[in-house]
N, C-alpha and C positions, 0 to 999 in steps of 0.2 A: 519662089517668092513666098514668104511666110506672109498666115493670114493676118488681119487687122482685128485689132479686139472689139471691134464693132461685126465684122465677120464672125467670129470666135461666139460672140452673144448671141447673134443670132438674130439681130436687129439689121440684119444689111437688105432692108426691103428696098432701101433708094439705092441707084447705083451711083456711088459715092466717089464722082471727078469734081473738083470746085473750076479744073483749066476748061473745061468745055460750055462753052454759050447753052443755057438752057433753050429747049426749043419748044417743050408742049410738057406738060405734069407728065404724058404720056413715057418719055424719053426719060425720064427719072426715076419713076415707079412701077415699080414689080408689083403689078397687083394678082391676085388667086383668078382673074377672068370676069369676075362677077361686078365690074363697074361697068361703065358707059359713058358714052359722051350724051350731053345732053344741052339744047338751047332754053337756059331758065331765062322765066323775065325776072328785073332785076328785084322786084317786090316779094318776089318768091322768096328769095335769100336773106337768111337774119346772121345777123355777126352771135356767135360761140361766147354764152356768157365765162367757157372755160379757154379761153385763148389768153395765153399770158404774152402774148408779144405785142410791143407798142405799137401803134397809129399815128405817127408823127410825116411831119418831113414831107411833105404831099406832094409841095410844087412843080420837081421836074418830073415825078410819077405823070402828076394831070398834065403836062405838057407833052410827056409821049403818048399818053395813049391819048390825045387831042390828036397828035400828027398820027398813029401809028396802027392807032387801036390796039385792045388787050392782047398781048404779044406772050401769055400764059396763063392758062384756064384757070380757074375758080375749081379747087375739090370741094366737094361741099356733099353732105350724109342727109338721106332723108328724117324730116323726126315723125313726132304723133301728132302736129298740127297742121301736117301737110302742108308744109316748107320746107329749105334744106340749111341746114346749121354750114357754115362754113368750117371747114378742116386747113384750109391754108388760102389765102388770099382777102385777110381782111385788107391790108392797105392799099390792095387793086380794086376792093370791092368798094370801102371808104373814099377815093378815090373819083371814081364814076360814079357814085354820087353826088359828091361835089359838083362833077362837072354837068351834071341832071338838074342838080338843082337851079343852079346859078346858068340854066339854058335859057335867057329869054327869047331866043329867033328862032329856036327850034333846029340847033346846026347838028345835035347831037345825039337825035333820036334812036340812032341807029344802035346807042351801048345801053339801050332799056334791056336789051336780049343778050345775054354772054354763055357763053361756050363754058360747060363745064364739064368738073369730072366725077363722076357720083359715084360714090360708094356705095357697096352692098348695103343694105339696111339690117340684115342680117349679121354684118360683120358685127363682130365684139367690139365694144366701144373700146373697153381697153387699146385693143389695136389702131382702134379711128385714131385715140389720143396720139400714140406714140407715131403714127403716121403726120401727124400733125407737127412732132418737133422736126419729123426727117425732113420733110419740105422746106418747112420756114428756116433752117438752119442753112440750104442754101444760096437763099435768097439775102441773109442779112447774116452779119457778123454778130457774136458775143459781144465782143467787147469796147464794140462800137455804142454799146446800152450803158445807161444810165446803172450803178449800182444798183437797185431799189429793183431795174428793171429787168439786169442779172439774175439775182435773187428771185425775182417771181417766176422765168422761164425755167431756170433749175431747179425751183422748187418744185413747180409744177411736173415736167419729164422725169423726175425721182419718184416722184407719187404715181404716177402712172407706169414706171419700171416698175415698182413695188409691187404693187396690182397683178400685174402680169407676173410676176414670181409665184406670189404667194396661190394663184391660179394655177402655179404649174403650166402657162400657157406656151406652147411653141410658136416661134416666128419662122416664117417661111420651111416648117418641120423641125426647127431644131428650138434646143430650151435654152434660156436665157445663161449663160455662164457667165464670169470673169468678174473682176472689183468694180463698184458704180464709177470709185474717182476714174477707172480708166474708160469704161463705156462713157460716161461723161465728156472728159476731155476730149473722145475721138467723135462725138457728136457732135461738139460746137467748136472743135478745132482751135484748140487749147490745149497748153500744157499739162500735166497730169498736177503737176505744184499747182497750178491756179486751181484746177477744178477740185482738188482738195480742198483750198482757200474757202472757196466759194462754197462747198459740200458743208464744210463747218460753218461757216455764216446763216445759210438753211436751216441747221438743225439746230443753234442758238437762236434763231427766229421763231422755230418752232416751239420750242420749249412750252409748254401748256397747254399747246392746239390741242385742240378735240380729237382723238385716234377716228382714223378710218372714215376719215372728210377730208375732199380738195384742198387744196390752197383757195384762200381767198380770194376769189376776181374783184378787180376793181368797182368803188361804187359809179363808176364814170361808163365803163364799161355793160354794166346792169341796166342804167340810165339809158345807153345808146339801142340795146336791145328792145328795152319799151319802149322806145319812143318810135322806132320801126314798126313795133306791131300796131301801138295808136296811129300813127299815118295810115298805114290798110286798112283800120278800121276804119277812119274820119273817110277815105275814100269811098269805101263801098257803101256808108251813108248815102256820102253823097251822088252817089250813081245811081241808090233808091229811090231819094229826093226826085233828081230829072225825071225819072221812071215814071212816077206816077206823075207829076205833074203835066207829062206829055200823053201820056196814057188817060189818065181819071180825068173825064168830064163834068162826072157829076159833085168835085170839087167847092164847096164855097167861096167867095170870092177871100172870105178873111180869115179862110184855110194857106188858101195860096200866099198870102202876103206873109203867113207865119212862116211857111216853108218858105219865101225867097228869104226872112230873117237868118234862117238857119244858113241857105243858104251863102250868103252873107260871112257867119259865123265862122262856118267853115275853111271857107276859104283865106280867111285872117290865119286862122290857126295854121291852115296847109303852108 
């Protein structure tokens, strides 16, 4: 059986059947030994301001993992804020927070904690990146996306093949070989005529981009990642707040009514 030009590049870290039910990241990815499972709380985890794949579509996601729970792990990379960047599973992550948020009887506590799969922190990001299109590519079609949304995912996995070339980086010990339009097509399971299409659509997009910077993330996307970090921050306020209020005696009386203000505050905002 002759190899696949995804084999041939050198990029065959996922074992690449779309006919078999995914069972755990585990059973997909050839990782080098050096990840883990790990139970993150879900606060730990920030959405990848470099994730080009949408976040839509939510509803029967939040109704299985209501009946089912998360039925495949979260990879996610440690960063330098001591959190972990998601590498594939923002719309299971987007997802269970939804269903967090909008818990008011408390039915749901149990997916504050998720099963995940962590990457080396040592690994080269480059690879994190390119790890990132092999996952998500089994889980959702191309061309089931929006044009606009085509374009950001192949833009993206271009810029980070490139990366990885111009590194001379080996994947699984071997170097990147073969034409993008064909490593392209056999990633998102496409024609080699489309991913050409679309390879030209790219690099008329690109025309005047800045050399040797990402593709642009979304600003909705940026937006979602701040506003994750201000939640942990407004939280751990306010876990200061109780702190001392239940703690410091020697508190004035119109100390305290300022901190129940804030308190107050907060909680509007949470």
């Amino acid at each position: 059986m002759s190899k696949s030009n995804i084999e041939k590049s050198g990029l065959g870290i996922i074992k690449f059947d779309r006919k078999e039910p995914i069972r755990s990241t585990r059973d997909i990815m050839n990782d080098n030994g050096d990840s883990e499972y790990l139970d993150l709380h879900v606060d730990d985890i920030v959405p990848n301001i470099n994730n080009p794949y949408p976040v839509n579509e939510l509803e029967e996601l939040i109704e299985s993992i209501k009946l089912y729970g998360l039925q495949q792990n979260l990879v996610v990379k440690p960063n330098d804020d001591g959190n972990y960047d998601i590498f594939a599973g923002h719309k299971r992550y987007t997802a269970i927070r939804k269903i967090l948020d909008e818990d008011t009887k408390h039915e749901y506590v149990h997916l504050e904690t998720v099963k995940c799969l962590v990457l080396s922190k040592s690994e080269n990001d480059i690879i994190s990146h390119i790890r990132k299109h092999e996952t998500n590519t089994l889980a959702r079609s191309l061309l089931k996306m929006s044009d606009e949304e085509k374009l950001e995912v192949v833009e993206d996995f271009m810029y980070w093949l490139d990366k990885a070339r111009s590194e001379n980086l080996e994947i699984n010990g071997k170097p990147i070989k073969g034409k993008t339009r064909d490593i392209v097509a056999e990633r998102f399971g496409i024609s080699t005529g489309k991913a050409g299409e679309i390879i030209s659509l790219v690099k008329n997009k690109e025309m005047g981009a800045k050399s040797g910077t990402p593709p642009e993330i979304s600003d909705e996307a940026k937006a979602y990642r701040s506003g994750v970090k201000i939640t942990k921050q407004l939280n751990k306020i306010y876990d200061e707040l109780v702190e001392i209020t239940e703690t410091d005696n020697s508190l004035l009386e119109s100390h305290r009514n300022e901190i129940k203000r804030w308190f107050t505050t907060i909680e509007e905002l949470l």
